[in-house]
LODOGU-353371 format. One record per atom (N, C-alpha, C): residue in one letter; y, z, x; atom name. Coordinates in steps of 0.02 Angstrom, whole numbers, plus 50000, padded with zeros to 5 digits. Layout:
<type->A | c2->Y | c3->Z | c1->X | atom->CA>
...
***
This chain:
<type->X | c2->50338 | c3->49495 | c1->50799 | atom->N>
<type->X | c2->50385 | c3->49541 | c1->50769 | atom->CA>
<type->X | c2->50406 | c3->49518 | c1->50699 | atom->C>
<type->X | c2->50418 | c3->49448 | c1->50677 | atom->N>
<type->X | c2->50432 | c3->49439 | c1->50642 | atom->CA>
<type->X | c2->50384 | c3->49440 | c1->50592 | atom->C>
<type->X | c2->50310 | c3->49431 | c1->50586 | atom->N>
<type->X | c2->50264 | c3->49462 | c1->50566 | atom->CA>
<type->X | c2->50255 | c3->49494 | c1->50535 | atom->C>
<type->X | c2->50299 | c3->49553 | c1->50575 | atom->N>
<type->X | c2->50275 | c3->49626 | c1->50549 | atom->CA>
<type->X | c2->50341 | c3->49648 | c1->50496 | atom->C>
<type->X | c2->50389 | c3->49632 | c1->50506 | atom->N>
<type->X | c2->50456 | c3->49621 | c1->50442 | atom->CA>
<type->X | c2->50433 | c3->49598 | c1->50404 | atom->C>
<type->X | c2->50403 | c3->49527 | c1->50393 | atom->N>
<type->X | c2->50393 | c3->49475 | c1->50322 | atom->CA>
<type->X | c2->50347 | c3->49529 | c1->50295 | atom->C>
<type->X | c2->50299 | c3->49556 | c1->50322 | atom->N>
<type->X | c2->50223 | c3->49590 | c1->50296 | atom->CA>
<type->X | c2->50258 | c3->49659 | c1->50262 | atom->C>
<type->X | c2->50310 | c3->49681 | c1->50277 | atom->N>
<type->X | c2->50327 | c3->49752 | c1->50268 | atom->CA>
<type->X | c2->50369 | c3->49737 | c1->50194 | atom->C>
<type->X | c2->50399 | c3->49686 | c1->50207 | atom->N>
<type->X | c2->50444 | c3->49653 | c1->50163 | atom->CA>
<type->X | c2->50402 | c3->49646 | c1->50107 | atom->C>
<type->X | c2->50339 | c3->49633 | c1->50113 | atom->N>
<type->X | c2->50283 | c3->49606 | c1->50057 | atom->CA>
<type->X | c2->50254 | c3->49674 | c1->50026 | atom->C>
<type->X | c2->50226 | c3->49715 | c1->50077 | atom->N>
<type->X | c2->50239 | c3->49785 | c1->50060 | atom->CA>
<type->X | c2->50269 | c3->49817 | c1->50005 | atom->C>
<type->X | c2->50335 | c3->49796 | c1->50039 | atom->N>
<type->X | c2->50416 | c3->49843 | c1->49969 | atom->CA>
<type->X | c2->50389 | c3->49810 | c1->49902 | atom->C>
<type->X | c2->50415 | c3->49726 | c1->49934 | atom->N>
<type->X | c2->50383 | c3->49713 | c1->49843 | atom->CA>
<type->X | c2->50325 | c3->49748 | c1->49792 | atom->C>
<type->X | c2->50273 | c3->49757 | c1->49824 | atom->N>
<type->X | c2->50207 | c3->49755 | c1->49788 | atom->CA>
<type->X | c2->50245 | c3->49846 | c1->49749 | atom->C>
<type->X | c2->50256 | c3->49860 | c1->49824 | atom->N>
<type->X | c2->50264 | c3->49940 | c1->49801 | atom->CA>
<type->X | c2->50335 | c3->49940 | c1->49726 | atom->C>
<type->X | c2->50378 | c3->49881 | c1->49733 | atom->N>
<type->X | c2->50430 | c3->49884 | c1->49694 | atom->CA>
<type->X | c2->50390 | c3->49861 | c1->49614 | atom->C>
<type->X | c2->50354 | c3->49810 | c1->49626 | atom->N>
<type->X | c2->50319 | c3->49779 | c1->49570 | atom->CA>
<type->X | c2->50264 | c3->49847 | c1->49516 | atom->C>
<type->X | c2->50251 | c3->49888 | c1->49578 | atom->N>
<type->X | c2->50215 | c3->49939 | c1->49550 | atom->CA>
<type->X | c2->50237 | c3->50012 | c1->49506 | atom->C>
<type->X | c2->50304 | c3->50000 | c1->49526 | atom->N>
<type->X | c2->50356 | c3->50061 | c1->49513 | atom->CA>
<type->X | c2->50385 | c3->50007 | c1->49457 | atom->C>
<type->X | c2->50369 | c3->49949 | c1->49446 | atom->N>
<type->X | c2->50410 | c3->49930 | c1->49384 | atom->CA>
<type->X | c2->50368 | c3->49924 | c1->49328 | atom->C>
<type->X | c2->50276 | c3->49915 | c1->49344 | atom->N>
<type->X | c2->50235 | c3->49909 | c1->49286 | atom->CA>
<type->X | c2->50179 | c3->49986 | c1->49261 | atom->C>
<type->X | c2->50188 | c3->50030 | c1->49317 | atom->N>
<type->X | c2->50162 | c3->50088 | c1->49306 | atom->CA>
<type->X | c2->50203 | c3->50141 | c1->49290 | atom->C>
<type->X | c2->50207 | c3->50175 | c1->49232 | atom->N>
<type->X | c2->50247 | c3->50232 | c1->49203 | atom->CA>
<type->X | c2->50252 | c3->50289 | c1->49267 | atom->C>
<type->X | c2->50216 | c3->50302 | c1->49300 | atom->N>
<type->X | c2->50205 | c3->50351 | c1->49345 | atom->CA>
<type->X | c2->50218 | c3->50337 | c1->49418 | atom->C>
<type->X | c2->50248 | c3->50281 | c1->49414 | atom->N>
<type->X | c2->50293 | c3->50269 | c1->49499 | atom->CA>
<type->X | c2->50371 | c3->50266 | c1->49478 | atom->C>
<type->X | c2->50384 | c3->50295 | c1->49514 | atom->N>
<type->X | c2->50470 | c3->50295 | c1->49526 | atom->CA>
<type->X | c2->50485 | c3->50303 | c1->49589 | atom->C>
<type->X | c2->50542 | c3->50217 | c1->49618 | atom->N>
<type->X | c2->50558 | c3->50225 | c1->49678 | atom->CA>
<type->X | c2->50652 | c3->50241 | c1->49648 | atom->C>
<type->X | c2->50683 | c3->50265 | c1->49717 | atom->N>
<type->X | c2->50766 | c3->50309 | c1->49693 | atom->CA>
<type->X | c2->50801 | c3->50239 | c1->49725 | atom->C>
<type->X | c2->50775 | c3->50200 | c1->49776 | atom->N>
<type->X | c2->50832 | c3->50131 | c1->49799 | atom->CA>
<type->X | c2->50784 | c3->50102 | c1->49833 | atom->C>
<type->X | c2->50813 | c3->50038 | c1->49860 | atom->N>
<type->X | c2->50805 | c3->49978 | c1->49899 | atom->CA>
<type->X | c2->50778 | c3->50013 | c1->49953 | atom->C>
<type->X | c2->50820 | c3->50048 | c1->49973 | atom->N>
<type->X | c2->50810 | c3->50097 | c1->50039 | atom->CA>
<type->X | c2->50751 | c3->50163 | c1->50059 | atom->C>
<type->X | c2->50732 | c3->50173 | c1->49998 | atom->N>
<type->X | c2->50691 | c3->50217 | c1->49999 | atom->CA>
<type->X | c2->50618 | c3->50158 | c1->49997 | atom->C>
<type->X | c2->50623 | c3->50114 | c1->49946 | atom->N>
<type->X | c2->50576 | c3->50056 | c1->49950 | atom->CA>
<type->X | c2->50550 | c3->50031 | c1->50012 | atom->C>
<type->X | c2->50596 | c3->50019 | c1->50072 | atom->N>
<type->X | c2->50576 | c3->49974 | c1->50117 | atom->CA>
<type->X | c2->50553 | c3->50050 | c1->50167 | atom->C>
<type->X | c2->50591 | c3->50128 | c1->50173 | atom->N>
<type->X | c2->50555 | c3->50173 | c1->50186 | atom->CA>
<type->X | c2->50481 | c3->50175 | c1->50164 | atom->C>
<type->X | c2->50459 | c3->50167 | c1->50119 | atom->N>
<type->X | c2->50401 | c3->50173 | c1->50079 | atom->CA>
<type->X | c2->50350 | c3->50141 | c1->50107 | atom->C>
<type->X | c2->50381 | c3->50071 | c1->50128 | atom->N>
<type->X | c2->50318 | c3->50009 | c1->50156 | atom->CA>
<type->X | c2->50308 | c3->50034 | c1->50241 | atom->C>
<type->X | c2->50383 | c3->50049 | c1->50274 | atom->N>
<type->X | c2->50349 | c3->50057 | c1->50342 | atom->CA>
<type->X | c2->50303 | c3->50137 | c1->50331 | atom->C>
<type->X | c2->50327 | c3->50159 | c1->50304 | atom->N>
<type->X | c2->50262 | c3->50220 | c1->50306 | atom->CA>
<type->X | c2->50210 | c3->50213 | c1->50280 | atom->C>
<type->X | c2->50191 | c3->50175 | c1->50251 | atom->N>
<type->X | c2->50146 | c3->50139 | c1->50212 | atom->CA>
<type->X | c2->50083 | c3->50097 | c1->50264 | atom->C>
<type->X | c2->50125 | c3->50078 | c1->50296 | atom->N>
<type->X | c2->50108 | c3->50025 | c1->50364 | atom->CA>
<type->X | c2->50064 | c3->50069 | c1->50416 | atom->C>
<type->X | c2->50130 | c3->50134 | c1->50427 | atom->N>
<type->X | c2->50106 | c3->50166 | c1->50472 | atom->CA>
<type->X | c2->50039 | c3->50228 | c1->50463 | atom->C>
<type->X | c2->50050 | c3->50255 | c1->50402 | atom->N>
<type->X | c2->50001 | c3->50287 | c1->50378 | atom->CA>
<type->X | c2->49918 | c3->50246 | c1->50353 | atom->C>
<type->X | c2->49932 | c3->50174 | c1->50345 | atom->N>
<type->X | c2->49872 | c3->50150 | c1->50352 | atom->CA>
<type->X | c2->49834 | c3->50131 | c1->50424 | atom->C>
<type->X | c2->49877 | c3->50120 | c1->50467 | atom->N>
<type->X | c2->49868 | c3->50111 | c1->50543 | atom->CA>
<type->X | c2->49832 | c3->50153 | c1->50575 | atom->C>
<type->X | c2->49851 | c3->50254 | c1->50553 | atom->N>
<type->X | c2->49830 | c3->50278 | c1->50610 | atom->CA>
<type->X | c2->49801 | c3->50327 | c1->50559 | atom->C>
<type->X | c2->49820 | c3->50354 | c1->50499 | atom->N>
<type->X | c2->49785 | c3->50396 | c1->50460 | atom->CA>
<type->X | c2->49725 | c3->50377 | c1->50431 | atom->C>
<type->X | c2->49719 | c3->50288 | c1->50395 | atom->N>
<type->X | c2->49665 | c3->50297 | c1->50342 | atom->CA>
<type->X | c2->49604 | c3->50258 | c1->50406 | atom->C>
<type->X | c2->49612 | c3->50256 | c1->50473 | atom->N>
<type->X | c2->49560 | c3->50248 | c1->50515 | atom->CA>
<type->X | c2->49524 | c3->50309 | c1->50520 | atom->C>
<type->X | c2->49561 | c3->50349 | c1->50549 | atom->N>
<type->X | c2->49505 | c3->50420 | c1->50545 | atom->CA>
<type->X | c2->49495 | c3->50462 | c1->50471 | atom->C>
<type->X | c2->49535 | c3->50466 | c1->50424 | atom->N>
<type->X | c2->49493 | c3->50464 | c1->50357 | atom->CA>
<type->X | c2->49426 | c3->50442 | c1->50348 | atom->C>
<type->X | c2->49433 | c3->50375 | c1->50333 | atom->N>
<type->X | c2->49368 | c3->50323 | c1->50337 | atom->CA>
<type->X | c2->49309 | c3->50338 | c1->50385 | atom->C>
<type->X | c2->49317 | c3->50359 | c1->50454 | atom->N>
<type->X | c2->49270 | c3->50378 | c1->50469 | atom->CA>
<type->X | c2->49227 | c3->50442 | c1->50459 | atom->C>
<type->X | c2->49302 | c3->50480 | c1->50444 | atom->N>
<type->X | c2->49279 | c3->50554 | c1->50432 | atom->CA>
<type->X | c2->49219 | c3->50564 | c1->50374 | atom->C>
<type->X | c2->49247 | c3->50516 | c1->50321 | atom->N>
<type->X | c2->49228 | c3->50518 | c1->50243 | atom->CA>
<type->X | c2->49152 | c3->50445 | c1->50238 | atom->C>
<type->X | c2->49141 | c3->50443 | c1->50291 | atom->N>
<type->X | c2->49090 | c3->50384 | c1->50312 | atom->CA>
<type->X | c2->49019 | c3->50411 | c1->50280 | atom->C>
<type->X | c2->49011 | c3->50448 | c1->50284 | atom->N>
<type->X | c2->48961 | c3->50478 | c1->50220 | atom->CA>
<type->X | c2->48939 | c3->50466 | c1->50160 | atom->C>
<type->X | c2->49000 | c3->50503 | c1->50141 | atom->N>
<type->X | c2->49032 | c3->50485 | c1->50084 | atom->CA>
<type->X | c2->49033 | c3->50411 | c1->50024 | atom->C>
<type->X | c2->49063 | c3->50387 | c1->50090 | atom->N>
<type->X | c2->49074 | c3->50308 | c1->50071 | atom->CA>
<type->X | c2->49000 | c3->50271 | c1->50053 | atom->C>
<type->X | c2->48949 | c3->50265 | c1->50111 | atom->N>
<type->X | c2->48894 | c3->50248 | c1->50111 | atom->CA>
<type->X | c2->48868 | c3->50265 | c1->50037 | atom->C>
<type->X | c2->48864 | c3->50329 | c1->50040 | atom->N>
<type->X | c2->48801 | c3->50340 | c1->49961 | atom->CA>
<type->X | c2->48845 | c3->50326 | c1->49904 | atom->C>
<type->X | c2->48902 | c3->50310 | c1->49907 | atom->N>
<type->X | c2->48934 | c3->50283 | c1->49857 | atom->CA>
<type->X | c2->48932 | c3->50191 | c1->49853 | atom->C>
<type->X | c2->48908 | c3->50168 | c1->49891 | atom->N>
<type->X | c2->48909 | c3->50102 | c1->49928 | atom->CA>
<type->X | c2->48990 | c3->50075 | c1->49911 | atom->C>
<type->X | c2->49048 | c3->50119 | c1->49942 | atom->N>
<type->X | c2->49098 | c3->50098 | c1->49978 | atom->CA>
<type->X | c2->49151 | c3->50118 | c1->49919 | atom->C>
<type->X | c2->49138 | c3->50143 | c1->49845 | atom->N>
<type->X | c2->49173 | c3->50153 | c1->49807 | atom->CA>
<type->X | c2->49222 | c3->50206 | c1->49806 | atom->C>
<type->X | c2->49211 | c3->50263 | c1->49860 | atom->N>
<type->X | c2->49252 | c3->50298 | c1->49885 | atom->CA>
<type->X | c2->49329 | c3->50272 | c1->49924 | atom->C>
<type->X | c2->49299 | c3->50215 | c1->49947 | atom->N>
<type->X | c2->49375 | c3->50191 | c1->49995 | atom->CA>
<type->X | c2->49419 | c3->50168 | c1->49925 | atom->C>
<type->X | c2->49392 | c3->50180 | c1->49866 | atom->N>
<type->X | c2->49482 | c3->50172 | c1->49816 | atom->CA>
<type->X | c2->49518 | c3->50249 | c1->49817 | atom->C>
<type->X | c2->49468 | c3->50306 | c1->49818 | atom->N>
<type->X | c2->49495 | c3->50361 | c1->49822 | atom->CA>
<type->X | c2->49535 | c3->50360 | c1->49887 | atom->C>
<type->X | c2->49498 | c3->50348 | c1->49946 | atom->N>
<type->X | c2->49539 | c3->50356 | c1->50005 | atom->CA>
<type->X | c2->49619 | c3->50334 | c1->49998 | atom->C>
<type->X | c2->49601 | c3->50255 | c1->49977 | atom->N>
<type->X | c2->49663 | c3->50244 | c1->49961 | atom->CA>
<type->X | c2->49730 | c3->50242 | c1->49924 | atom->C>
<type->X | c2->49691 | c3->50272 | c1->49852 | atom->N>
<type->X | c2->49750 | c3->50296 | c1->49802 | atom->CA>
<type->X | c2->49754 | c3->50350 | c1->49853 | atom->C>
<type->X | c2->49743 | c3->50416 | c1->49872 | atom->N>
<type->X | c2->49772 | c3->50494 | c1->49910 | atom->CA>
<type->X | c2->49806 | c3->50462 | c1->49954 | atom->C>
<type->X | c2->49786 | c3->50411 | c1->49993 | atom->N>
<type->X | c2->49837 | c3->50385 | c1->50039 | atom->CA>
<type->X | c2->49908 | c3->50364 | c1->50015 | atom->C>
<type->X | c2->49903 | c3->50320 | c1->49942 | atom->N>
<type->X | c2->49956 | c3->50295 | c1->49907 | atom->CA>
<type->X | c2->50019 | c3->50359 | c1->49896 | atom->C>
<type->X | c2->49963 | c3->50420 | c1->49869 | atom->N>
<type->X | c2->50002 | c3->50496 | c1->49876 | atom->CA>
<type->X | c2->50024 | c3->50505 | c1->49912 | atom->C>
<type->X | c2->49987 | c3->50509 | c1->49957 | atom->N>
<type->X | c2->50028 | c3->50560 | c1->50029 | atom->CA>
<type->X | c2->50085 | c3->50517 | c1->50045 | atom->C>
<type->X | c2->50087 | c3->50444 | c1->50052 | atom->N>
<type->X | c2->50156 | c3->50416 | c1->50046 | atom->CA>
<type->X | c2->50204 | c3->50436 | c1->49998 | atom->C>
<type->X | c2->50205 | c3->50460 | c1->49950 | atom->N>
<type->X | c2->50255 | c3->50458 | c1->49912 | atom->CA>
<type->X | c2->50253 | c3->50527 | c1->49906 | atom->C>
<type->X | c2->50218 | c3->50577 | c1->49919 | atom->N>
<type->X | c2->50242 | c3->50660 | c1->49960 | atom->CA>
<type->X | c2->50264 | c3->50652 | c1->50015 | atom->C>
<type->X | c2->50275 | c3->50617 | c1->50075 | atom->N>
<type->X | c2->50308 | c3->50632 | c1->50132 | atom->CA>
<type->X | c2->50371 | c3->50601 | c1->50122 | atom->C>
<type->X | c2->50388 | c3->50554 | c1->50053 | atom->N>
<type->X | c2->50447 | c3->50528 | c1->50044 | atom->CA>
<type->X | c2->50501 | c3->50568 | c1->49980 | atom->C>
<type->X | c2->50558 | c3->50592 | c1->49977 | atom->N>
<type->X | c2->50586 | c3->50624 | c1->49916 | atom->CA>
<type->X | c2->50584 | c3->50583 | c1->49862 | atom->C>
<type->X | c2->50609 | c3->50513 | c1->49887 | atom->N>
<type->X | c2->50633 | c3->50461 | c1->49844 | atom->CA>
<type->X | c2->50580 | c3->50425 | c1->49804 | atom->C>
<type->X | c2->50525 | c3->50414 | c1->49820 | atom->N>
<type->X | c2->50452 | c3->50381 | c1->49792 | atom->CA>
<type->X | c2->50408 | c3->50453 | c1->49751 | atom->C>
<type->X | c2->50400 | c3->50450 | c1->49706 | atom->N>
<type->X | c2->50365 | c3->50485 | c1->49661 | atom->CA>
<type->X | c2->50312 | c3->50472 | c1->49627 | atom->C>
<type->X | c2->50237 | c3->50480 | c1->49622 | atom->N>
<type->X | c2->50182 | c3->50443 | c1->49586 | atom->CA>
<type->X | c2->50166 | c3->50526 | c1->49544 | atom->C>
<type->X | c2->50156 | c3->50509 | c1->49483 | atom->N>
<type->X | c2->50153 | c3->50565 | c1->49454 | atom->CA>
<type->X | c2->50078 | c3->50603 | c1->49466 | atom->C>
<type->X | c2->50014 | c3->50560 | c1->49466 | atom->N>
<type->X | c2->49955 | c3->50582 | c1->49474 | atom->CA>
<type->X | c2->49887 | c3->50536 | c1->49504 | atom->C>
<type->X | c2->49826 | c3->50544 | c1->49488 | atom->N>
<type->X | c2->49803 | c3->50507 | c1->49530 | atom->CA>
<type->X | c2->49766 | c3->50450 | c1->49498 | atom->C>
<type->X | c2->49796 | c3->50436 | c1->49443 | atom->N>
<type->X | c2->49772 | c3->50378 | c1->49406 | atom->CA>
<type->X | c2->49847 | c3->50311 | c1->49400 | atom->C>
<type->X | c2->49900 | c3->50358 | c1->49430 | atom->N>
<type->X | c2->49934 | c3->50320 | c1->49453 | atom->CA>
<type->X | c2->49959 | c3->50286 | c1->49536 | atom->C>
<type->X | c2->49914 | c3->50313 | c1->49554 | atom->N>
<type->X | c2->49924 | c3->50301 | c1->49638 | atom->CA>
<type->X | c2->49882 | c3->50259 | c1->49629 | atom->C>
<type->X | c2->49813 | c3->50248 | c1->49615 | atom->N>
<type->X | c2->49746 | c3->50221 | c1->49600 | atom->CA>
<type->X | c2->49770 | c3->50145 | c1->49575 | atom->C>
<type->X | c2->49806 | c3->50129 | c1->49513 | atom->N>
<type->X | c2->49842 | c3->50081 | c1->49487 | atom->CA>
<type->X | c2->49896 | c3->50056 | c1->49547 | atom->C>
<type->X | c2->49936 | c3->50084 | c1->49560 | atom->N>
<type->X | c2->50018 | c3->50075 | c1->49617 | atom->CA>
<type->X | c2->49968 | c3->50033 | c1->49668 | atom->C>
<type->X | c2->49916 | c3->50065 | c1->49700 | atom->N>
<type->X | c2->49897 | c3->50051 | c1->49769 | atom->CA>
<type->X | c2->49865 | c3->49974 | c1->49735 | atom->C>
<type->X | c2->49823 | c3->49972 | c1->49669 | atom->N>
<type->X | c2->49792 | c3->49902 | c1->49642 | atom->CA>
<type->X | c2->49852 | c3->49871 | c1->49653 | atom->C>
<type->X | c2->49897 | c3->49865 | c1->49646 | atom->N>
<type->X | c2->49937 | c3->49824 | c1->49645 | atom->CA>
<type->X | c2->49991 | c3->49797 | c1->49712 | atom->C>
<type->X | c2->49987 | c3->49851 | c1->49743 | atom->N>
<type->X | c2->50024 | c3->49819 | c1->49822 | atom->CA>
<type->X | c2->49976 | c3->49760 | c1->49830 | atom->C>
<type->X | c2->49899 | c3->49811 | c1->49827 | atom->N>
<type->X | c2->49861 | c3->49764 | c1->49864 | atom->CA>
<type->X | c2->49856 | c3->49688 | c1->49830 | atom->C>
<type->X | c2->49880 | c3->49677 | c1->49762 | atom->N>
<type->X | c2->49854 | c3->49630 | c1->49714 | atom->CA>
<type->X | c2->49921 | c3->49576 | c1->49756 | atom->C>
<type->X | c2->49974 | c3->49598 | c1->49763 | atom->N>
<type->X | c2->50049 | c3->49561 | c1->49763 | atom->CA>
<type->X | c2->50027 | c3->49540 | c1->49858 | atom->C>
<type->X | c2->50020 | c3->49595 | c1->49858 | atom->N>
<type->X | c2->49994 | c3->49583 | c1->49961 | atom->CA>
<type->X | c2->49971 | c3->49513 | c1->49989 | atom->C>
<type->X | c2->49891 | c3->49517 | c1->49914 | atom->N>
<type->X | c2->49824 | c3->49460 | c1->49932 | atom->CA>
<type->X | c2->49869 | c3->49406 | c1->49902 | atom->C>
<type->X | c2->49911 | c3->49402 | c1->49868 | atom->N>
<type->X | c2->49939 | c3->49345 | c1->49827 | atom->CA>
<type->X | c2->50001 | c3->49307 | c1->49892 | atom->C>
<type->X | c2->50027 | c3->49356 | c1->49896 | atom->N>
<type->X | c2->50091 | c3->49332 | c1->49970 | atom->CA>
<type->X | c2->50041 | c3->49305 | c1->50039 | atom->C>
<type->X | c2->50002 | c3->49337 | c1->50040 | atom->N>
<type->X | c2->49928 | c3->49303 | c1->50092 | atom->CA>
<type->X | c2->49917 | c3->49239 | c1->50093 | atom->C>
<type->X | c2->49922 | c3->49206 | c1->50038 | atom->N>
<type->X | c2->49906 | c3->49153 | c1->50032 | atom->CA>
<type->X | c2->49957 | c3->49107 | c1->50065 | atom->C>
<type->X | c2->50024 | c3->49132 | c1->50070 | atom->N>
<type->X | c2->50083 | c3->49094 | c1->50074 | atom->CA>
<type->X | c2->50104 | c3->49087 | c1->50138 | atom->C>
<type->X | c2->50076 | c3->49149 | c1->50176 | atom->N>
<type->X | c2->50127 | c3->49172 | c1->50213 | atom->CA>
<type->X | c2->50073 | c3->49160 | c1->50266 | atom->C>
<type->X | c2->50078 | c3->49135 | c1->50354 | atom->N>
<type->X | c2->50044 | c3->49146 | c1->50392 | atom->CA>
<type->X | c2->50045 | c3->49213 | c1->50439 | atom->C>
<type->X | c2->49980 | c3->49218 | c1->50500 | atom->N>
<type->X | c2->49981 | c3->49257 | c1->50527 | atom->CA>
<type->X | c2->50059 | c3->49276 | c1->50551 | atom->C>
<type->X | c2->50100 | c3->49222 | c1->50586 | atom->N>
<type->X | c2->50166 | c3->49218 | c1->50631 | atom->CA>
<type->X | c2->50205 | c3->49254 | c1->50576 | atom->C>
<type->X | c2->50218 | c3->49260 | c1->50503 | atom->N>
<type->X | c2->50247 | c3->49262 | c1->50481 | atom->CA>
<type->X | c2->50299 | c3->49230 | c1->50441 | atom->C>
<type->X | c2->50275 | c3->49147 | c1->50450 | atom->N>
<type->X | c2->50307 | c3->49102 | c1->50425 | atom->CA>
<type->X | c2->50282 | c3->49073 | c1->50342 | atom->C>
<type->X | c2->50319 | c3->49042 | c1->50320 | atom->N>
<type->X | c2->50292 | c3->49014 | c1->50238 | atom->CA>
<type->X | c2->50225 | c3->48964 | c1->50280 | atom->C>
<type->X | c2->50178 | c3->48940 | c1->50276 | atom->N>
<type->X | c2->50129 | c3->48882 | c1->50283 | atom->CA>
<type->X | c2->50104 | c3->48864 | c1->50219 | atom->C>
<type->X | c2->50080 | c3->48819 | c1->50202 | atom->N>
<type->X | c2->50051 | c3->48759 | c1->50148 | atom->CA>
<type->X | c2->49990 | c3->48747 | c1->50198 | atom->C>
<type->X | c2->49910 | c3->48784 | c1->50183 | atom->N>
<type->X | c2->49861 | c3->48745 | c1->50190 | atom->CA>
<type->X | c2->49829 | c3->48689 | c1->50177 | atom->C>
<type->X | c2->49828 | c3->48640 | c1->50192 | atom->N>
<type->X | c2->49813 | c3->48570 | c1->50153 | atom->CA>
<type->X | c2->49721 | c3->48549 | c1->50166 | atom->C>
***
């Protein structure tokens, strides 16, 4: 459980870090932020699985360059099912989503599965 807080927590940031260096994200509070990550969470869980397969085609003759589209529209549809999160278009979802994921792989390093700080030695 605790896991899944620290990870969501890591989430908000990336998504906060992204709304602070891309002209075309705007989050409205703290609150709408940490809204943002669990839907974020949850819409990658159960939506971009059957996407991905749907679009498995797709993906292939592209050799996989499609899953950034998947995932900037995904970055969208989060911030259309939310009032408070706004991405103006799709060169800014494209950027927003580079960057959860950039702040995500960076907290990865820090953070273990359990959810605790670890130091690999």
């Amino acid at each position: 459980m605790r896991g899944i807080v620290v990870r969501t927590l890591i989430i908000a940031a990336g998504i906060g870090v992204a709304s602070w260096l891309i002209p075309g994200i705007t989050v409205a509070g703290p609150g709408t932020l940490i809204l943002a990550a669990i839907v974020m969470g949850l819409v990658n869980a159960f939506v971009r699985p059957l996407i991905v397969l749907l679009t498995l085609p797709l993906t292939i003759l592209t050799l996989g360059l499609f899953l950034l589209v998947i995932n900037a529209a995904l970055f969208g549809l989060v911030a259309y099912m939310l009032d408070g999160f706004v991405v103006a278009g799709a060169m800014s979802a494209m950027l927003g989503w580079l960057v959860v994921v950039f702040v995500s792989w960076v907290a990865g390093w820090f953070i273990g599965p359990s959810g605790r700080y670890e130091i690999i030695r």
